[in-house]
Wavefront OBJ file of the C-alpha trace (Angstrom):
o trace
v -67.851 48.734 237.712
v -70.698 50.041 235.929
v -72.190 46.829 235.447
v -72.128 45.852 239.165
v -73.978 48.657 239.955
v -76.322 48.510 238.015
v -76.891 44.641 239.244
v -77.106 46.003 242.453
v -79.717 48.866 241.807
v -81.841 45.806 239.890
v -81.769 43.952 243.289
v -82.477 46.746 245.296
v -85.225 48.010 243.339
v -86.565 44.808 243.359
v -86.181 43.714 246.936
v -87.663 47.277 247.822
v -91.129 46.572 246.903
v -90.622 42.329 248.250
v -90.105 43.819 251.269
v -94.238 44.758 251.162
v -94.734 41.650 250.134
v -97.084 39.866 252.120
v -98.457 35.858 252.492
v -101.905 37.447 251.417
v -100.381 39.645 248.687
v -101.176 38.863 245.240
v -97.756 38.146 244.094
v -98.918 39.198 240.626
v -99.751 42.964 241.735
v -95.925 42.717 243.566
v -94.663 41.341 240.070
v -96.334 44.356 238.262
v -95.122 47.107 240.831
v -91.709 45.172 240.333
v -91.940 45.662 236.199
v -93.038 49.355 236.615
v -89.816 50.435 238.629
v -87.192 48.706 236.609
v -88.574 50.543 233.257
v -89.078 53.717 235.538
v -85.218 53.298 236.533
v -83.845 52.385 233.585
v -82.377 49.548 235.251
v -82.795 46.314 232.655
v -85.532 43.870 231.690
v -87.526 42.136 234.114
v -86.043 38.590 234.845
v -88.257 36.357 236.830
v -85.692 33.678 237.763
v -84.041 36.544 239.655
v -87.119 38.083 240.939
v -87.557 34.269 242.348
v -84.436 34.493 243.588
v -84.881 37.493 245.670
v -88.154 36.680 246.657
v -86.292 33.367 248.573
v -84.424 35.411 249.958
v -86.825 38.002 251.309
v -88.653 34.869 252.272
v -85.239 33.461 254.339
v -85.003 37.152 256.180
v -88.895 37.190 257.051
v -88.194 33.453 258.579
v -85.594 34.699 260.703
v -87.097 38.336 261.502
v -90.797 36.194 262.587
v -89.025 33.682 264.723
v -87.961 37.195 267.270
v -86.333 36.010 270.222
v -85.973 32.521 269.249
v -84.241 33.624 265.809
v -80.370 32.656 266.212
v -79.469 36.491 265.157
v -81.653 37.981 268.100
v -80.010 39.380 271.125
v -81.917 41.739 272.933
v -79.329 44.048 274.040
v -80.663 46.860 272.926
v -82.852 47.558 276.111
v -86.677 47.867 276.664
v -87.851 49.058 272.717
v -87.770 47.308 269.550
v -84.015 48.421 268.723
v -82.151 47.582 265.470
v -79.110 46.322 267.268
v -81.849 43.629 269.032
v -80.557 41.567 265.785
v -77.123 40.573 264.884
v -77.332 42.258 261.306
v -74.088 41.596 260.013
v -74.105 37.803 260.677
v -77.284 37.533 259.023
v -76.036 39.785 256.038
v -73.092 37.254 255.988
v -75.139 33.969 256.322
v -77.435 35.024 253.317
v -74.651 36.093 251.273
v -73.007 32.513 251.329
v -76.160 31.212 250.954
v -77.625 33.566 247.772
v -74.429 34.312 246.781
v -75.325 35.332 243.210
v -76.597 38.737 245.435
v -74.596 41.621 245.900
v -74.004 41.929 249.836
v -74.226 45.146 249.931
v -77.478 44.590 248.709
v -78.452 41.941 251.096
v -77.042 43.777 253.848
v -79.500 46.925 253.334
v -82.317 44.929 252.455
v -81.750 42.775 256.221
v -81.694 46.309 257.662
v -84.546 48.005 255.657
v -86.863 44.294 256.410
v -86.119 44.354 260.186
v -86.980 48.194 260.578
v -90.392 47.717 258.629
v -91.162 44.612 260.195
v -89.921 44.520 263.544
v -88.972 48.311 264.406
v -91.978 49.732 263.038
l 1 2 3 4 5 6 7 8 9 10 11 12 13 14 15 16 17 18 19 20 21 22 23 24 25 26 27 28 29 30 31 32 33 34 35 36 37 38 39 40 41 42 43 44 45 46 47 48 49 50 51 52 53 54 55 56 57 58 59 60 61 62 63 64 65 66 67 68 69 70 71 72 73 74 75 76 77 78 79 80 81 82 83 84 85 86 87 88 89 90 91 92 93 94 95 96 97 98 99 100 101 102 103 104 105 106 107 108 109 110 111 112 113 114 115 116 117 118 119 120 121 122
């Protein structure tokens, strides 16, 4: 039990600073950030395959999140304002868990939250 949550805090420490990752970030500077956090946490070595991982799927959400109204999980029922329920966040969190399923869904599920609030809310 331990273990798994550690796994998960690795993945959410990690998809915490993706989420400010940008096309005309310097993925090296994100990488870095990344590096400093796990050794400030405690939470393991850094392991790029997974950071790689992660960064697909951050990569997947930011697809869907840009695409707005014409994104499959978008249903503006929310009313006039930018509204969190204007996306269907649990089908997404379910989609992306079968599809990175080596990713705690938990973890996926805050992260689809947390991305849609900084980059569609906000």
């Amino acid at each position: 039990m331990a273990e798994t949550r550690k796994l998960t805090a690795y993945d959410d420490a990690v998809l915490t600073n993706l989420a400010w990752e940008f096309s005309f970030t310097d993925i090296k500077e994100t990488e870095a950030k990344i590096k400093r956090k796990l050794r400030a946490k405690k939470l393991g070595k850094y392991d790029q395959q997974r950071v790689d991982r992660l960064r697909r799927l951050k990569d997947a959400v930011e697809t869907e999140v840009k695409k707005c109204d014409k994104s499959k999980y978008y249903s503006k029922l929310a009313g006039e304002f930018a509204d969190m329920k204007d996306f269907d966040t649990l089908r997404m969190t379910e989609d992306f868990a079968t599809a990175f399923p080596e990713v705690p869904k938990k973890s996926i599920h805050e992260f689809v939250e947390y991305f849609i609030y900084l980059h569609y809310i906000r």
